[in-house]
MDAnalysis code that builds the backbone (N, CA, C; Angstrom):
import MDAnalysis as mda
import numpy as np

u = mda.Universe.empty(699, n_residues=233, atom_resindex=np.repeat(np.arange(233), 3), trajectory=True)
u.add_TopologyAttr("name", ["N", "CA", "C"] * 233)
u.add_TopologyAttr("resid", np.arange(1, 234))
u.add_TopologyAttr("resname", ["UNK", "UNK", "UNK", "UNK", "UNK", "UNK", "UNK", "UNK", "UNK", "UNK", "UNK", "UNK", "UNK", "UNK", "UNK", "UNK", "UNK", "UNK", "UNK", "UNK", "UNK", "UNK", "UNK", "UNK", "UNK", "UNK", "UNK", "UNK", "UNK", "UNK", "UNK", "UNK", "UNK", "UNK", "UNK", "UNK", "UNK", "UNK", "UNK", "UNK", "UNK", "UNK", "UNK", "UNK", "UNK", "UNK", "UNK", "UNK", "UNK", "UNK", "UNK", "UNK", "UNK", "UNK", "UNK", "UNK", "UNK", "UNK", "UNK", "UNK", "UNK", "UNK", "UNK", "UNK", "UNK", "UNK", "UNK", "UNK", "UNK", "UNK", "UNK", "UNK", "UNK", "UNK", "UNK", "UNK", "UNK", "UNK", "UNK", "UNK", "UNK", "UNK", "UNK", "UNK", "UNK", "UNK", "UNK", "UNK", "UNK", "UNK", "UNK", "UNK", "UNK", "UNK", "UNK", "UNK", "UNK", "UNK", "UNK", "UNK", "UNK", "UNK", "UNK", "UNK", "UNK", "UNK", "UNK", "UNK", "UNK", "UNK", "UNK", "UNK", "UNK", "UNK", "UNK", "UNK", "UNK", "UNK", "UNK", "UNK", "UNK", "UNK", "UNK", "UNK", "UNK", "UNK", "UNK", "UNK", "UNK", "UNK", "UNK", "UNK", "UNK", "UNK", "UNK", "UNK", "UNK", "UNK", "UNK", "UNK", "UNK", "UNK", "UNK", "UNK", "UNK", "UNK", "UNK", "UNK", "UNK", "UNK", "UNK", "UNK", "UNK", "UNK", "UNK", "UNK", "UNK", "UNK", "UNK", "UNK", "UNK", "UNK", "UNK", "UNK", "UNK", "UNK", "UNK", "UNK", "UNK", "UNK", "UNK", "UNK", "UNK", "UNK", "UNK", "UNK", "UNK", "UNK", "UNK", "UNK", "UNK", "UNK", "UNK", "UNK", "UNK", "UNK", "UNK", "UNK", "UNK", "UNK", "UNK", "UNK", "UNK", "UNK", "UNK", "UNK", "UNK", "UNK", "UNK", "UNK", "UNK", "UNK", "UNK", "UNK", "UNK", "UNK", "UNK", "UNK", "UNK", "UNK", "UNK", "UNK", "UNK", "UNK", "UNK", "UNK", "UNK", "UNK", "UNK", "UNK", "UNK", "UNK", "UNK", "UNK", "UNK", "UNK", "UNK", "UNK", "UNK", "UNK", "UNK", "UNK", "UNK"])
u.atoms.positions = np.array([
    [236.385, 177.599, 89.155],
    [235.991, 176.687, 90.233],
    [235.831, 177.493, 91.511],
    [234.990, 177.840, 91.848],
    [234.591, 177.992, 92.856],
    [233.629, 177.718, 94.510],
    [233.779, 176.421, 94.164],
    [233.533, 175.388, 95.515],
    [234.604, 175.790, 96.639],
    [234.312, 176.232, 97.810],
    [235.162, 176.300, 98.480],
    [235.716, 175.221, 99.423],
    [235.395, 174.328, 99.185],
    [235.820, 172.792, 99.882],
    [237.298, 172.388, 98.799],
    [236.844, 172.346, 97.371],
    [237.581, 172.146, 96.048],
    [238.436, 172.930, 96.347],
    [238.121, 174.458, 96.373],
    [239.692, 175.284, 96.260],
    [240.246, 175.189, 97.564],
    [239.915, 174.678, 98.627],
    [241.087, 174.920, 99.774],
    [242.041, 173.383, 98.981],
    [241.091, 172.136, 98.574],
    [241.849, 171.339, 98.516],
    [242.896, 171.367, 97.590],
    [242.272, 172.245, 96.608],
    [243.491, 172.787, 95.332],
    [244.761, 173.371, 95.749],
    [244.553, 174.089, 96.660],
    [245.419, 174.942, 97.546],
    [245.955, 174.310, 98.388],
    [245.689, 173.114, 98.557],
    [246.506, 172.128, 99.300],
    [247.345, 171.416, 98.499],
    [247.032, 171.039, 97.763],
    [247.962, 169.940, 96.512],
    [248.765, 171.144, 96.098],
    [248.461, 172.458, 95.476],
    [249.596, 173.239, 95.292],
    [250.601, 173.806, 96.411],
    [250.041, 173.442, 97.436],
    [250.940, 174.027, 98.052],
    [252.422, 172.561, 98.438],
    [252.427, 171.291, 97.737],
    [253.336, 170.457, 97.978],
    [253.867, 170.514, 96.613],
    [253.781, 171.598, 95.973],
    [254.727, 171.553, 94.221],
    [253.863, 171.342, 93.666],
    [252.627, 170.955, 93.417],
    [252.384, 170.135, 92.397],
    [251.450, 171.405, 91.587],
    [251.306, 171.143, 90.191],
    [250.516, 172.618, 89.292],
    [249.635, 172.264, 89.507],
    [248.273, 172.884, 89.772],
    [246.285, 172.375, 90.063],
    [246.340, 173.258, 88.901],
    [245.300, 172.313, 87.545],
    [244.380, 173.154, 87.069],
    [243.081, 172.122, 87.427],
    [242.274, 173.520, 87.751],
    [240.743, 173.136, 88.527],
    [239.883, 172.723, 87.378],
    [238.901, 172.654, 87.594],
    [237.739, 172.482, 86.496],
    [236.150, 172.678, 86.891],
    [236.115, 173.566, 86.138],
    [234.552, 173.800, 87.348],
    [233.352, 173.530, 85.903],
    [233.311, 171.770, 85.863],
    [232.420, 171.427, 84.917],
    [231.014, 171.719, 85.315],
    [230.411, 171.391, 84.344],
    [228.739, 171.295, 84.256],
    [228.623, 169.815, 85.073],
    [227.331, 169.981, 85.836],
    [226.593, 168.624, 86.169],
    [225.230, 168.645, 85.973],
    [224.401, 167.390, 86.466],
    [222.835, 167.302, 86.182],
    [222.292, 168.400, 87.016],
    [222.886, 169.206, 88.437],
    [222.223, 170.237, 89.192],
    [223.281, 170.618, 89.669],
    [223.040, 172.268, 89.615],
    [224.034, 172.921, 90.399],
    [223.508, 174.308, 90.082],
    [224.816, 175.549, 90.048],
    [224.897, 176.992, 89.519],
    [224.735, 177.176, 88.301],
    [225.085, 175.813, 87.608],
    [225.460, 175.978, 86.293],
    [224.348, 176.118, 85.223],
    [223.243, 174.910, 86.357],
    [222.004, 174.861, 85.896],
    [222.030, 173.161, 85.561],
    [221.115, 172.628, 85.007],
    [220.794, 171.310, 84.846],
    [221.419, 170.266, 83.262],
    [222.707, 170.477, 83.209],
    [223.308, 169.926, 82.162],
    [223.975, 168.172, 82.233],
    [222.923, 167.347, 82.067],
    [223.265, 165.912, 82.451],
    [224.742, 165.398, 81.384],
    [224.484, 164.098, 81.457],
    [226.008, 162.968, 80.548],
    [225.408, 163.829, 79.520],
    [226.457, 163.983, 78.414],
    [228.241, 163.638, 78.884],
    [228.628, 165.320, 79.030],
    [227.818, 166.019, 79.280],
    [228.383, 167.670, 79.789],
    [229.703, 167.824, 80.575],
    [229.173, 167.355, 81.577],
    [230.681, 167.040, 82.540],
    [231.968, 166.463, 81.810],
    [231.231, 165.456, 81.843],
    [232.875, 164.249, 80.658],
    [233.136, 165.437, 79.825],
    [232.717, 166.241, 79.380],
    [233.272, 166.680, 77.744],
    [233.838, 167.946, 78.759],
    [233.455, 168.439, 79.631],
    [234.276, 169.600, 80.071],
    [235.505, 169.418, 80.635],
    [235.569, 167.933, 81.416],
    [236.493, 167.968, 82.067],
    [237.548, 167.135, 80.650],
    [237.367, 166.826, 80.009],
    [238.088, 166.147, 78.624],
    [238.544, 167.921, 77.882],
    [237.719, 168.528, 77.893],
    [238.539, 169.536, 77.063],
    [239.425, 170.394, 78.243],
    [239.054, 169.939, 79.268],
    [240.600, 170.593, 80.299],
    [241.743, 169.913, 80.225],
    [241.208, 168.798, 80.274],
    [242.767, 167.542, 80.151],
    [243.389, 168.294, 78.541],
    [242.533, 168.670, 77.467],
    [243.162, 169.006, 76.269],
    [243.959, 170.310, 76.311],
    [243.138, 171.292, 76.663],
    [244.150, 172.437, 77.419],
    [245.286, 172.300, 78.038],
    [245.231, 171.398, 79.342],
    [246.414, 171.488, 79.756],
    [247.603, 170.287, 79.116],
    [247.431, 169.754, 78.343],
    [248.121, 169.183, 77.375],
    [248.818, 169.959, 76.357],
    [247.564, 170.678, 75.751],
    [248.576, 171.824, 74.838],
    [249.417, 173.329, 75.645],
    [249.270, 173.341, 76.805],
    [250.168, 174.259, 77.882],
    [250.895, 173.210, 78.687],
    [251.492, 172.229, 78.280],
    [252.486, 171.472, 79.050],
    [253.668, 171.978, 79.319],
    [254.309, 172.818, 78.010],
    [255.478, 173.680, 78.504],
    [255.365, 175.304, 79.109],
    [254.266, 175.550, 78.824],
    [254.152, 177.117, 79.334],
    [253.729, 177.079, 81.131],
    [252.834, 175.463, 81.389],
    [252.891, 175.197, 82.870],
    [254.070, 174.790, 83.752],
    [255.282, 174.334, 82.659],
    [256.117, 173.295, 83.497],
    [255.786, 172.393, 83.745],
    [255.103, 171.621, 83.144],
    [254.137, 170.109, 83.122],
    [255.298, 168.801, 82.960],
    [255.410, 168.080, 83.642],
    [256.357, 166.945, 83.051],
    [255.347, 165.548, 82.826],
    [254.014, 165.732, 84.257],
    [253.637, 164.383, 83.767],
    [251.645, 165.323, 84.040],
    [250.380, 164.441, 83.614],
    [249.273, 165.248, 83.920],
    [248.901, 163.702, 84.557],
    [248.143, 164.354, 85.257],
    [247.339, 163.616, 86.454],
    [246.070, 163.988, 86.459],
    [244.890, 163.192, 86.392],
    [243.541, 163.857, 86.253],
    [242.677, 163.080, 88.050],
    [242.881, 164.011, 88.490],
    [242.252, 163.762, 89.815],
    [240.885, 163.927, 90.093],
    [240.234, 163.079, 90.801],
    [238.539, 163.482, 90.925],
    [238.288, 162.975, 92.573],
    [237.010, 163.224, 93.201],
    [236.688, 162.457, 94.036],
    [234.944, 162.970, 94.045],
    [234.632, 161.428, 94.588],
    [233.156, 161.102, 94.668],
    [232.507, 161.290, 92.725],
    [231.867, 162.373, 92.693],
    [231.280, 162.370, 91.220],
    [232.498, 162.946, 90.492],
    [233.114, 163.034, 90.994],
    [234.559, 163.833, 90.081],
    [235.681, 162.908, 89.910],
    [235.691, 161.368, 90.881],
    [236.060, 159.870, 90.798],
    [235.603, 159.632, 89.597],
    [234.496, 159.583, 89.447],
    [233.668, 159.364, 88.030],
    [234.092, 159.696, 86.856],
    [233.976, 161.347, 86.876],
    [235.242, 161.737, 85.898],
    [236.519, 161.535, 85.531],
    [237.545, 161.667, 86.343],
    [238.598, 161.173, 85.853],
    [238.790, 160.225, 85.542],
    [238.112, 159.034, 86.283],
    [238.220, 157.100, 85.298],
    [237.733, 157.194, 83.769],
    [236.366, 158.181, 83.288],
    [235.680, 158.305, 82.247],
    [236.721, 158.890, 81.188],
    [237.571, 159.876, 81.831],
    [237.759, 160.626, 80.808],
    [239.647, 159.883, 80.184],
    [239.791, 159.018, 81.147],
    [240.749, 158.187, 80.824],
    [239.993, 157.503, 79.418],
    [238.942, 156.454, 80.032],
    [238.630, 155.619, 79.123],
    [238.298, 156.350, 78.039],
    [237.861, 157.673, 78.007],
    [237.557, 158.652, 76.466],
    [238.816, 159.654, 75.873],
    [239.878, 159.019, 76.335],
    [240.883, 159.406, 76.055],
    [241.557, 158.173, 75.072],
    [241.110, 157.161, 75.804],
    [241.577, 155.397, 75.049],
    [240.517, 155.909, 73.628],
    [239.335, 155.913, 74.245],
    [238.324, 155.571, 72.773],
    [238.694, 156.639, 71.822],
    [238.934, 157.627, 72.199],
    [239.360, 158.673, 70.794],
    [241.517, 158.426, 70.097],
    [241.863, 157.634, 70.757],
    [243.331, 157.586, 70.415],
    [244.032, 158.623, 70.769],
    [243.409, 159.075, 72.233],
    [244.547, 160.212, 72.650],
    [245.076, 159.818, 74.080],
    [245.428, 159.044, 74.481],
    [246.420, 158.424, 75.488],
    [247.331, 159.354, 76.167],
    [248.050, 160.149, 74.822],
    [248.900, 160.762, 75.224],
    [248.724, 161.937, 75.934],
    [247.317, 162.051, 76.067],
    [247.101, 163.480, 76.803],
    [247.220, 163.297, 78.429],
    [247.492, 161.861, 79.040],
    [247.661, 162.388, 80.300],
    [248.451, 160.575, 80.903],
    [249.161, 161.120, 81.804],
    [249.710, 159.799, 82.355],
    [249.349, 159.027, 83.708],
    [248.537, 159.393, 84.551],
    [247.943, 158.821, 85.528],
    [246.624, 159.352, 86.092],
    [246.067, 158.380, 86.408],
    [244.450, 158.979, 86.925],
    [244.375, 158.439, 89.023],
    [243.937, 159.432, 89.714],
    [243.749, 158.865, 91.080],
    [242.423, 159.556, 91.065],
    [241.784, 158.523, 91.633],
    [240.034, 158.555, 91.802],
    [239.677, 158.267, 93.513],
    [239.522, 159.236, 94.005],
    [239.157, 158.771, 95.304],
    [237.489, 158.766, 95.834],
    [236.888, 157.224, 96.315],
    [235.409, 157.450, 96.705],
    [234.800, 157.520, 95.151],
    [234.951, 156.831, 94.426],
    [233.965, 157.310, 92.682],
    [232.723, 156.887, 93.185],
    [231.907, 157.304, 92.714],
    [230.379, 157.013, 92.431],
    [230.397, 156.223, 90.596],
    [230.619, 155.173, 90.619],
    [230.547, 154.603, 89.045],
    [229.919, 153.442, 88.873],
    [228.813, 153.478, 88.961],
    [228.133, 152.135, 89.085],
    [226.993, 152.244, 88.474],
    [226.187, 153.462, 89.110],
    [225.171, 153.419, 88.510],
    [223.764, 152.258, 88.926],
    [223.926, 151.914, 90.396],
    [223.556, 150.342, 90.234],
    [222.721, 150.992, 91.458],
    [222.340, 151.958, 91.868],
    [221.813, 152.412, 92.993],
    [220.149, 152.200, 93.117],
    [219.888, 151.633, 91.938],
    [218.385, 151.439, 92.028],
    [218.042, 149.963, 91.251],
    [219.187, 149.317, 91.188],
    [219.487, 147.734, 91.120],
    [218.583, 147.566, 92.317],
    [217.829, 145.545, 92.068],
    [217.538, 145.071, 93.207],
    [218.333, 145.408, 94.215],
    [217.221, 144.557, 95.284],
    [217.943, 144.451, 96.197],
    [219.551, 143.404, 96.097],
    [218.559, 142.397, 95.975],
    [219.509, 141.036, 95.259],
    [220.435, 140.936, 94.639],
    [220.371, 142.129, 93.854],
    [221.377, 141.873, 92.498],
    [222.846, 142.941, 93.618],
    [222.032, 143.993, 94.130],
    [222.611, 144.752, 95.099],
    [224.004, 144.263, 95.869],
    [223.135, 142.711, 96.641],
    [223.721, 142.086, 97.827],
    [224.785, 141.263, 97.217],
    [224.805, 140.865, 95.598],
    [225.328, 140.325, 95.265],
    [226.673, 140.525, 94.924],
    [226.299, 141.578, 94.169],
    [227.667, 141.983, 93.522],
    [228.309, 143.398, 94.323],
    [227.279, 144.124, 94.849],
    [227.790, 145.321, 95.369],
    [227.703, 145.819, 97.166],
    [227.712, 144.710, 97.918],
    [226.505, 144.621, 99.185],
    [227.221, 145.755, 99.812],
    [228.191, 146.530, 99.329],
    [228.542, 148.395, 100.373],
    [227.635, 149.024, 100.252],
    [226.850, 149.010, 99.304],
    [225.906, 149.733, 99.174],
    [224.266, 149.389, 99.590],
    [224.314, 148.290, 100.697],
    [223.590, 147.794, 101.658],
    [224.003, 148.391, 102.814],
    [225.201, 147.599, 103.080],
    [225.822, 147.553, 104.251],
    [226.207, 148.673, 104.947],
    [226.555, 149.848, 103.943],
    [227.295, 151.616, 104.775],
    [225.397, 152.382, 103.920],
    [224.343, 152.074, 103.599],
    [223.306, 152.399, 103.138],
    [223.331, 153.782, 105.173],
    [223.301, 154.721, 104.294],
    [222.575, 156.012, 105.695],
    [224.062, 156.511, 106.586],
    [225.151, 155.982, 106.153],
    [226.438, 156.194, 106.924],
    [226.585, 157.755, 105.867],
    [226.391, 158.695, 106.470],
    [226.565, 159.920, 106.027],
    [225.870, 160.461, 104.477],
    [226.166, 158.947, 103.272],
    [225.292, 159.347, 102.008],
    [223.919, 158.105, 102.223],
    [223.443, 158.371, 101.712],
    [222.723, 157.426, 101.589],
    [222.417, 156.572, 99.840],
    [221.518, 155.327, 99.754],
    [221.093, 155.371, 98.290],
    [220.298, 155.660, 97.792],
    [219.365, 156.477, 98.964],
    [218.115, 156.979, 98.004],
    [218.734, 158.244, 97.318],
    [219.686, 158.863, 98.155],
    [219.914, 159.917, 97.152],
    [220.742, 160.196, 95.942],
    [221.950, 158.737, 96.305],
    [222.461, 158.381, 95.018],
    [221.396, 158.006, 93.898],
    [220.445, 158.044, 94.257],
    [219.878, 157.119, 93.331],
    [218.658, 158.497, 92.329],
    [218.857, 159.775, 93.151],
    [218.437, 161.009, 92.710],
    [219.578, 161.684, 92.269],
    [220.556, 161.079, 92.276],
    [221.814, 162.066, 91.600],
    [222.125, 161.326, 90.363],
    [221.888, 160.100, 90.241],
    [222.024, 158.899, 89.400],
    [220.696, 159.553, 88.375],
    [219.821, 160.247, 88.414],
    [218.700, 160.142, 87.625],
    [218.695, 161.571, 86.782],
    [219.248, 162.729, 87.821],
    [220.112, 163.577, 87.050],
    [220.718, 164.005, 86.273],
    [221.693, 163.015, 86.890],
    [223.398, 162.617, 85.940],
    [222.711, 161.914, 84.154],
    [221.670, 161.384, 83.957],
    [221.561, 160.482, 83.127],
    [219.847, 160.306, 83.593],
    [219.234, 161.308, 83.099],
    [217.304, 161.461, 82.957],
    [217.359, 160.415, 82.374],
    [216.857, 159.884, 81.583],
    [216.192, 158.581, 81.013],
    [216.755, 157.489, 80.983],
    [217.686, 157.421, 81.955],
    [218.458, 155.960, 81.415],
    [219.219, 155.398, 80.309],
    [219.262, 156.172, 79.571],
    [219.828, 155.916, 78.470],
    [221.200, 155.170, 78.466],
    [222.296, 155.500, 79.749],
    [223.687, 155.114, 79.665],
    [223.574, 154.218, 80.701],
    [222.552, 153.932, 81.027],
    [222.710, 152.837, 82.172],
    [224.438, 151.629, 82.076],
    [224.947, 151.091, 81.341],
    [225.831, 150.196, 80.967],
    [227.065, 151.033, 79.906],
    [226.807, 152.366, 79.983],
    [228.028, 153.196, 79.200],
    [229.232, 153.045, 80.010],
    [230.132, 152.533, 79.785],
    [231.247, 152.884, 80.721],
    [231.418, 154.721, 80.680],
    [231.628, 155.012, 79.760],
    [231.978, 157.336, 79.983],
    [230.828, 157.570, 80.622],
    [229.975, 156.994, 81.065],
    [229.113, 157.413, 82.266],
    [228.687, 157.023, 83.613],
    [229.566, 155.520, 83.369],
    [229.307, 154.900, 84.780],
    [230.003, 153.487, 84.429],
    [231.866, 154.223, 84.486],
    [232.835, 153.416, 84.373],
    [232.818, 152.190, 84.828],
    [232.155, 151.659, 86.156],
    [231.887, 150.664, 86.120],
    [231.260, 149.343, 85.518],
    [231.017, 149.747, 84.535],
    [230.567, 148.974, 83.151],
    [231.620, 148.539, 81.935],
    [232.895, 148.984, 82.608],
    [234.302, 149.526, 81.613],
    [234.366, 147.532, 80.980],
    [234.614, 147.307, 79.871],
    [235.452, 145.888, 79.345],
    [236.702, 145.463, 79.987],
    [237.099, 144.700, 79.897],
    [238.415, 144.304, 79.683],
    [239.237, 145.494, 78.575],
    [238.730, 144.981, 77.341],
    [238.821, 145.834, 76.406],
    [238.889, 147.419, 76.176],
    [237.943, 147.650, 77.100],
    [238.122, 149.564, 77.546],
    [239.327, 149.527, 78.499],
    [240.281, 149.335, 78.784],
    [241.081, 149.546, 80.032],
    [241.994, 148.730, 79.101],
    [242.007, 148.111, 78.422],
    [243.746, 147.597, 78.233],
    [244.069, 148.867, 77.721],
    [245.839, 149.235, 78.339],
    [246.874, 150.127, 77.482],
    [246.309, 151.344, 78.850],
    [245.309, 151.561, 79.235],
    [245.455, 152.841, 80.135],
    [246.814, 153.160, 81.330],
    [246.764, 154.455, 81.233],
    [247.905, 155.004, 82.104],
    [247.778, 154.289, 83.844],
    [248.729, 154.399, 84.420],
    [248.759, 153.592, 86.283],
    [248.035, 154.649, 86.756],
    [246.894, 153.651, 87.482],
    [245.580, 153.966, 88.445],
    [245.636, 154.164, 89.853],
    [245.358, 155.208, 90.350],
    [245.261, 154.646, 92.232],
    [243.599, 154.887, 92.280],
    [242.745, 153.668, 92.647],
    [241.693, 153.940, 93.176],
    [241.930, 153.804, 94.552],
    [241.116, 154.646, 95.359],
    [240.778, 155.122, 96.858],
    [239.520, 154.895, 97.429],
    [239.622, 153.914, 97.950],
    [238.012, 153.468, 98.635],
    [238.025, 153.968, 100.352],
    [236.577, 154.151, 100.384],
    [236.940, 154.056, 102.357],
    [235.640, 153.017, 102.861],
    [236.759, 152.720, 103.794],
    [235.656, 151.345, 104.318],
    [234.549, 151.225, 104.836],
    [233.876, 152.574, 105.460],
    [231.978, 152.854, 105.502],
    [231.751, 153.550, 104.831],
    [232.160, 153.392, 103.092],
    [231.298, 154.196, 102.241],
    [230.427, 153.049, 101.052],
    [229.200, 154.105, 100.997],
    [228.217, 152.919, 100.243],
    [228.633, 152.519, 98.899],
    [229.676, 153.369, 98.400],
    [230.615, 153.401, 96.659],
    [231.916, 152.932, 97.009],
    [232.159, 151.843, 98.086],
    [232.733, 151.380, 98.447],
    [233.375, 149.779, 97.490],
    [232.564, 149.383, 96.882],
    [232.802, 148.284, 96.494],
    [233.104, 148.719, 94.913],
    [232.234, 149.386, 94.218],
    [232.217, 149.655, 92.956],
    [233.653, 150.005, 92.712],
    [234.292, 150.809, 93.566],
    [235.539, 151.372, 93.442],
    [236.670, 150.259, 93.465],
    [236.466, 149.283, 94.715],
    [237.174, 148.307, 94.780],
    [237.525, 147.100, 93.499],
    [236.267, 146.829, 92.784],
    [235.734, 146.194, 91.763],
    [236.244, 146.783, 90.406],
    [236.361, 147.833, 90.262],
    [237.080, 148.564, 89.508],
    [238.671, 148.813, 89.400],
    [239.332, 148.358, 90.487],
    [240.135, 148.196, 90.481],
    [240.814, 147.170, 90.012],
    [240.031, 146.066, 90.561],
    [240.102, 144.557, 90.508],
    [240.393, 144.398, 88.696],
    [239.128, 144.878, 88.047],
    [239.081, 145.210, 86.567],
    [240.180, 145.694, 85.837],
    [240.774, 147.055, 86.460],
    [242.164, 147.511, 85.888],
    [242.879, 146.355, 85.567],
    [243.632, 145.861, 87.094],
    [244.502, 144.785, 86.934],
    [244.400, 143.427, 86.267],
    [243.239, 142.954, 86.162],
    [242.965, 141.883, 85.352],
    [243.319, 142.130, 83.377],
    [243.072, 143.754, 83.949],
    [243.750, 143.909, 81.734],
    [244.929, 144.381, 81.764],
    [245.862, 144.216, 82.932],
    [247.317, 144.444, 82.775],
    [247.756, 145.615, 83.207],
    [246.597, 146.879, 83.879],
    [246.939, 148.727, 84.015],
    [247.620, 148.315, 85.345],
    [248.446, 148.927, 85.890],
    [249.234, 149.540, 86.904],
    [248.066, 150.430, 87.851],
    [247.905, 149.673, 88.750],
    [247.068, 150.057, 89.406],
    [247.214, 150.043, 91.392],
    [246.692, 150.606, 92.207],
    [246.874, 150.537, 93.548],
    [245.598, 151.114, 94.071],
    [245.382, 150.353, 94.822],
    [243.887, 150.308, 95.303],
    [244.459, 150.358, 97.042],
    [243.311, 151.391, 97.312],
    [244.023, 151.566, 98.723],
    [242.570, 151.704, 99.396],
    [241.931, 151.058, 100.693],
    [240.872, 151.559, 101.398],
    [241.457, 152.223, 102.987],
    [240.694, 153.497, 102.825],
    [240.843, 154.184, 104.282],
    [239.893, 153.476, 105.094],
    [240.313, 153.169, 106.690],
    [239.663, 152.207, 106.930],
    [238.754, 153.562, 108.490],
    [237.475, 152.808, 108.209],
    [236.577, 153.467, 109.611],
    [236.502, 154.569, 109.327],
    [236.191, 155.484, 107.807],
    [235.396, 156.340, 107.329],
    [234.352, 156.427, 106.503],
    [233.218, 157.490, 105.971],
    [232.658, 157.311, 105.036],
    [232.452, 158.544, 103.839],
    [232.107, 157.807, 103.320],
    [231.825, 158.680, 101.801],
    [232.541, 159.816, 101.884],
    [234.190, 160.024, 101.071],
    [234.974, 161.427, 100.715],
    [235.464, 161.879, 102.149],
    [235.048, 160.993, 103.599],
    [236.085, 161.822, 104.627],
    [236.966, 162.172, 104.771],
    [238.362, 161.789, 103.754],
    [239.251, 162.235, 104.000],
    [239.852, 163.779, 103.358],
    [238.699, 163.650, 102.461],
    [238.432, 165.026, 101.573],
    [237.960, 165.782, 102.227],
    [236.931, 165.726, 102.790],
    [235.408, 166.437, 103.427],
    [236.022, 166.974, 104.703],
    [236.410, 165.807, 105.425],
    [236.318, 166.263, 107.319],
    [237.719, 166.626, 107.576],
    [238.219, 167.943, 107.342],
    [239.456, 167.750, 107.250],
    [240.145, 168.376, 108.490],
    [239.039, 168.946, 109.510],
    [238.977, 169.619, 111.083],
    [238.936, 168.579, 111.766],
    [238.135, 167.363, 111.798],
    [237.912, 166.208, 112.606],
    [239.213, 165.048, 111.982],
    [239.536, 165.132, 111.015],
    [240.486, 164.015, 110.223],
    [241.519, 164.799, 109.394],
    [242.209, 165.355, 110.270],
    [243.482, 165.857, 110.007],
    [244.683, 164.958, 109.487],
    [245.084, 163.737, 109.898],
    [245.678, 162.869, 109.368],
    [245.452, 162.631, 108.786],
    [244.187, 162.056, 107.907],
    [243.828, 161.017, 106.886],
    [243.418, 162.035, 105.700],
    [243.259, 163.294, 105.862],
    [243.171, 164.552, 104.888],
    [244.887, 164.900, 104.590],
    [245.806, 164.576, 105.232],
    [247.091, 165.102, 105.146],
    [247.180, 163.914, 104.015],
    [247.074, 162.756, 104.562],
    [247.807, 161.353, 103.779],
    [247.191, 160.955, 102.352],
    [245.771, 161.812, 102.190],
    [245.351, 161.829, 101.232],
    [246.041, 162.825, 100.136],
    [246.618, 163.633, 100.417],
    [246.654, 164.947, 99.734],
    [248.456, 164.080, 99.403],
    [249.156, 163.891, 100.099],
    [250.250, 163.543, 100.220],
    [250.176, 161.715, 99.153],
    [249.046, 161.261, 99.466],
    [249.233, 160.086, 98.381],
    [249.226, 160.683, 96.831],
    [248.393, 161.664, 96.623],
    [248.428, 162.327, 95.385],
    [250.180, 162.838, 94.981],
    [250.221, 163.597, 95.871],
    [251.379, 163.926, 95.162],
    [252.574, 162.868, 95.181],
    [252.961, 162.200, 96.127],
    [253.385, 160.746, 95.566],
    [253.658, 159.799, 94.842],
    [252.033, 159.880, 94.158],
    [252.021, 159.392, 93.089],
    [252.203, 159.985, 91.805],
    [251.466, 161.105, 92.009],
    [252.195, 162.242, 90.964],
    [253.959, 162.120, 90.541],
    [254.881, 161.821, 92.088],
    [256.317, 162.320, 91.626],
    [256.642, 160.930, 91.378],
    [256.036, 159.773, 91.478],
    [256.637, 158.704, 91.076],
    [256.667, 157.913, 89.884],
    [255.730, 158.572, 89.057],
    [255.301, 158.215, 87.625],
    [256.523, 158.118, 86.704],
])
């Protein structure tokens, strides 16, 4: 992994105890080159398997699969492809902050206002949806997973989510993946998961990740909800 935004933040979570293993998956564009669904899911699924089978050589007591923005995405996915293959046991809590899981970025307008209107309403507040809606086409060229939950968890059942490990989704309140996240939460708890849904309020898209010179507090409290939740499992 070599994002340098990722490794300072890695270097932040390790530096409050907690073990970081990174993951520097494949996506639809990058260094890596153009590797769409389920490239990512399957990379970041065979890290969760790694560090499962090094639980005692890390000092591992509990695994936590952390993501934010398209990496939100991942860790909810790779929960639910952890349910669908009968391996549960490979990890005990997921925190997703800011996911992009919807997939709904080139939904009407209507259907938009209806079910998802953040993504009206924070539309140009730092991301926009035209370009979700070019990362969305990427992630998944032909459409094919439009309604997959392992590609755009927000499509998850009832049924996909009963029995999963306790959730913290992380929304912020001018981001356009604002609702999907919220909605997803809503979903956890309705099939019984242990879940905490928290919105940072009067930021957008990943600020508390991103701006961490201008939003020193809300980058501290982020980093500090992780491990939190990490020691309280």
């Amino acid at each position: 992994m070599d994002n340098p935004l990722h490794l300072r933040w890695a270097d932040q979570l390790a530096a409050t105890g907690l073990i970081v293993v990174g993951v520097d998956f494949r996506n639809g564009a990058g260094k890596l080159g153009p590797h769409p669904f389920p490239a990512g899911l399957n990379d970041t699924f065979s890290a969760l398997q790694w560090t499962d089978a090094h639980r005692d050589n890390l000092g591992l007591s509990k695994i936590i699969v952390v993501g934010d923005s398209g990496g939100g995405n991942l860790a909810l996915a790779t929960a639910l492809k952890a349910k669908q293959d009968g391996l549960l046991t490979l990890l005990d809590g997921v925190y997703a902050l800011a996911p992009h899981i919807s997939g709904a970025y080139d939904w009407s307008v209507e259907d938009q206002a209806r079910e998802l209107p953040s993504l009206l309403e924070n539309d140009q507040y730092f991301t926009s949806l035209a370009t979700s809606q070019v990362l969305a086409r990427l992630y998944d060229p032909d459409c094919a997973n439009r309604r997959n939950p392992l590609a755009w968890p927000y499509h998850a059942t009832e049924a996909d989510l009963i029995g999963l490990p306790p959730h913290v989704i992380s929304t912020n309140e001018l981001d356009s993946v604002r609702d999907e996240g919220l909605a997803y939460a809503r979903k956890l708890t309705h099939a019984g998961v242990s879940v905490i849904s928290r919105t940072v309020n009067g930021i957008t898209h990943d600020g508390d990740v991103i701006f961490e010179a201008a939003l020193p507090e809300l980058h501290h409290d982020a980093i500090r909800g992780i491990y939190d939740f990490a020691s309280n499992l």
